[in-house]
Steps between C-alpha positions, in 0.01 A plus 500: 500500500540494876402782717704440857616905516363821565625812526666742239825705647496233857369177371506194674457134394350193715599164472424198666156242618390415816615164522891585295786507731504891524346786325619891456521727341757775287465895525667677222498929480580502860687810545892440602604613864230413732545297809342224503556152700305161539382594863352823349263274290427242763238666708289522173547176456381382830197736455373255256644183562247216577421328799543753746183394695175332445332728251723446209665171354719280731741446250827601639720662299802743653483731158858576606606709177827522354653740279698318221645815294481897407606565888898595604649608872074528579416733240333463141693496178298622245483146356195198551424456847432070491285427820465170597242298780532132537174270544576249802125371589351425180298155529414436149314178575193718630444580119532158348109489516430760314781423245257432204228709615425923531408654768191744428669843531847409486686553220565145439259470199635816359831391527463147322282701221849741456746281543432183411653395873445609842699412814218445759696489827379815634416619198842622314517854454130569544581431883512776757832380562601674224432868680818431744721616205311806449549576867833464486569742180285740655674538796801600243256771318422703867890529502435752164182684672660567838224831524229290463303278772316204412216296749241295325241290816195278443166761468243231458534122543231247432231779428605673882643839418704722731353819694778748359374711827716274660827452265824470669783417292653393842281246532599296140766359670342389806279223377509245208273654256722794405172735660480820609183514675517247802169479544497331129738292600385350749092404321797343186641250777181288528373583107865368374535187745094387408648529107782313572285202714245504282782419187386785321688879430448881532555787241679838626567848402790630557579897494837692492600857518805595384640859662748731371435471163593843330293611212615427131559134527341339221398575131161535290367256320722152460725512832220668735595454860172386578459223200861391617397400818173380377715207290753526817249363769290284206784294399500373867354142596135534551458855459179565322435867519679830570350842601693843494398766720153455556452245191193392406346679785582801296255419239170575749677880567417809301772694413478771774523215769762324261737795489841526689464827596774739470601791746845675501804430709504555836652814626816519553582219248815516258348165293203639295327187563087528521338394779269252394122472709456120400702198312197293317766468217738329613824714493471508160372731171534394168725203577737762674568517887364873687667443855227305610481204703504228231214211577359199362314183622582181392212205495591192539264192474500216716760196469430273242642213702290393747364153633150559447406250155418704202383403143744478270685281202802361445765538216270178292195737558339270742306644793614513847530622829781702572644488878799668576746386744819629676596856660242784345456864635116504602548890390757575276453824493641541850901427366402691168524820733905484499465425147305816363775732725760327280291527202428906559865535575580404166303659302567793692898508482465407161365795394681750738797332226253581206445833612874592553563344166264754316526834712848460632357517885527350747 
């Protein structure tokens, strides 16, 4: 059994390595109808797209995307979407040294264990590469949750966390770390370019709030919102944790300070909706959405590749050192930022389709 889509009413499917000619991938349960066009996926795209300046890898790679089927006269049919991205920098020689032998916390030893096989330029499927296909079919889902707003920025990088005294989501775009607090960004400049010298890496966390979400979305139990996009932002390359709401932070509260405190509408409002004194939750309640901002942080642990030498075997079990060459982000969590937006879209449009499906609402 191969597991290469998620979703239930919008699912989408990945295919494609690093090093293949192209990789994609195909949304099916889009609804029919909704304009859509290859320049309206672009500029997600080039959000994420490497070598953009010297923080992230120098491969250079155009991730132009383009749309193979399920679109007619710009709009979608109701049919699978097939998204395609050509690789046109891959330099699979880099990897030939490490062609019989795993990099510690890389998924090459995993991957020989499963299958038997592994293709070691770049790692396959286990490569970050692979997260340019969920940006693309992401950028299809925000087409199905127009009411919703989605920003996701780097909180904490190398062990440095943001002052969120100063957050300014106008700032994400202004420097390469997707941060909102320029002071932060400025102390990550010299911490990032002394990993990258130095031949070593950086882990990240990465936070995003989605906006807009209205309250029902979800279900108890085995299709929780929450659990969704716990397995949503896991199932991306080197995520190793996920926190909702105030996560594990919630854990050292009692329940007085852990309570989202209810108080009733404003006046003058037709909606019914509480006002709510605090959001340590999340946005959610029993797997379901209440109107609440919906947040998470996403961990992700340094880059396995780097060219410092590390202990290790090969595929005879014989030790060695393990040096990795070619074009590595020094923080992958940085590019991962475009990545859990995608990711949250998703899961998000997916069940705004689950939800009509049951309760006949929109």
């Amino acid at each position: 059994m191969s597991w290469n889509t998620f979703g239930r009413v919008l699912r989408f499917t990945t295919w494609g390595e690093s090093h293949g000619p192209a990789l994609g991938a195909v949304v099916d349960g889009c609804p029919p109808g909704l304009a859509i066009s290859e320049d309206f996926i672009q500029p997600f795209m080039d959000a994420r797209k490497p070598g953009q300046n010297r923080f992230t890898t120098q491969r250079r790679e155009d991730d132009l995307v383009r749309i193979l089927s399920g679109v007619f006269e710009g709009r979608t049919t109701g049919t699978p979407i097939s998204l395609m991205i050509e690789n046109t920098d891959q330099r699979s020689k880099d990897y030939s040294d490490i062609a019989q032998s795993y990099r510690p916390g890389h998924a090459d030893y995993a991957y020989d264990a499963k299958y038997g096989i592994r293709d070691y330029r770049g790692g396959g499927r286990s490569s970050a590469r692979e997260t340019a296909a969920r940006v693309a079919a992401g950028a299809v889902a925000r087409l199905v949750i127009p009411e919703v707003s989605i920003v996701a920025y780097v909180c904490e990088l190398g062990g440095d966390r943001i002052d969120p005294a100063r957050i300014d989501y106008a700032e994400i775009a202004g420097n390469p770390f997707f941060c909102p607090d320029p002071e932060a960004a400025k102390r990550w400049e010299a911490k990032v370019d002394a990993a990258r010298k130095a031949g070593s890496s950086l882990g990240a966390v990465v936070e995003c709030v989605a906006t807009g979400v209205p309250a029902g979305w979800g279900a108890p139990i085995y299709a929780k919102l929450d659990s969704d996009l716990a397995a949503a932002m896991m199932g991306i390359n080197a995520v190793k944790g996920v926190e909702i709401g105030d996560g594990f932070e919630a854990a050292r509260l009692t329940g007085e300070q852990n309570a989202d405190r209810m108080r009733p509408p404003a006046p003058g409002s037709n909606d019914g909706k509480p006002l709510y004194a605090s959001n340590h939750a999340g946005g959610t309640a029993g797997g379901i959405s209440t109107g609440q901002p919906v947040v998470c942080r996403v961990a992700f642990k340094p880059t396995s590749s780097i060219l410092t030498p590390v202990e290790s075997i090969n595929s005879a079990g014989e030790a060695v050192e393990v040096v990795t060459k070619g074009r590595h982000d020094p923080c992958v969590g940085i590019r991962g930022t475009p990545v859990v937006e995608a990711m949250m879209a998703l899961v998000l449009a997916d069940h705004k389709l689950l939800h009509r499906a049951q309760v006949a609402q929109a």
